[in-house]
C-alpha positions in Angstrom: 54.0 66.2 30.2 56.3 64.9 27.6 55.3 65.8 23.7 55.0 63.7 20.7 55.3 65.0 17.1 53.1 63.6 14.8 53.0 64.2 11.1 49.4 65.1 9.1 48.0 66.2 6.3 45.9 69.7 6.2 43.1 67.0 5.3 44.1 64.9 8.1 44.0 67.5 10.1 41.1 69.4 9.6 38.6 65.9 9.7 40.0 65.9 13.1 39.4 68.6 14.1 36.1 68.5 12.7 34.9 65.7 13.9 36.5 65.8 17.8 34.5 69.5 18.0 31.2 67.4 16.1 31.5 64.9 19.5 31.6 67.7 21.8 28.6 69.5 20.6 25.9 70.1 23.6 27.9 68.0 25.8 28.2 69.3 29.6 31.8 68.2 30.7 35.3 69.2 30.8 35.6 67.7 27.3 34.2 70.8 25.9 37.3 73.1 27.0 39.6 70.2 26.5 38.9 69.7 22.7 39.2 73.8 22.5 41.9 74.2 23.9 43.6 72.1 21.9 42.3 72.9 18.4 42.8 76.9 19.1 46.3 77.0 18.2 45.6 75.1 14.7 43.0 77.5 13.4 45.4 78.9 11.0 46.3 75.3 9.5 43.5 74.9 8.4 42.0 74.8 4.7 40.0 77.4 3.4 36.7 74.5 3.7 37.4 73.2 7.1 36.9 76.6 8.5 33.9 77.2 6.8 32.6 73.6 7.7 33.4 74.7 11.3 31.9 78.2 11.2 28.5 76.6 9.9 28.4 73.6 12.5 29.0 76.5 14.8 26.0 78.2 13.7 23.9 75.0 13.9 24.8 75.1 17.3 23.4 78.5 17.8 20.6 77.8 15.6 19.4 74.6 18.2 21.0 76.0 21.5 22.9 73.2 21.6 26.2 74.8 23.8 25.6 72.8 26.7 25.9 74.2 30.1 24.8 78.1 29.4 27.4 78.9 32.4 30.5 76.6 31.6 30.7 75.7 28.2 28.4 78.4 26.3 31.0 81.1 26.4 33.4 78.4 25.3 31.4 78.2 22.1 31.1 81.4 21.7 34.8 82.4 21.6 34.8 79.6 19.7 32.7 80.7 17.0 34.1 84.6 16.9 37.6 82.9 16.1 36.4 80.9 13.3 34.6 84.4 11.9 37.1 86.2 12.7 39.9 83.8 10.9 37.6 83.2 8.1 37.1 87.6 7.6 40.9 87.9 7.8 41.1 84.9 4.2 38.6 87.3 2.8 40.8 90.0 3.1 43.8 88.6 2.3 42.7 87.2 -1.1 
């Protein structure tokens, strides 16, 4: 697979991010680990607010039980959301 490079913003980037992880939500496909596995690696790009804005759609997720298939992509969201608290603990330190 060849690679592209492609230029944006920390804003740009986190209402990506944001909103490709907002259309997975209770979805039961492949999308699910798709869309993770690509916005893993960019955790640390992101501002301060997107992480916080991810960490509390992640908990709205919880909230509703709204991780899709409980086998396939629950555990997904789950990692998933002990990144985010886990990235958002490390800010907290560091400041």
């Amino acid at each position: 697979m060849s690679k592209i490079t492609i230029e944006l913003s920390q804003e740009d980037l986190g209402i990506l991010i944001i909103c490709a992880l907002r259309y997975c939500a209770g979805r039961k496909t492949y999308i699910v680990s798709l869309i993770l596995g690509i916005v893993k690696p960019f955790i640390s790009k992101l501002s301060d607010k997107d992480i916080g804005v991810l960490l509390n759609d992640y908990k709205e997720q919880e909230r509703s039980e709204n991780f899709g298939d409980s086998i396939i992509d629950k555990p997904l969201w789950i990692e998933w959301g002990e990144l985010l608290q886990n990235e958002q603990d490390k800010r907290k330190e560091g400041n």
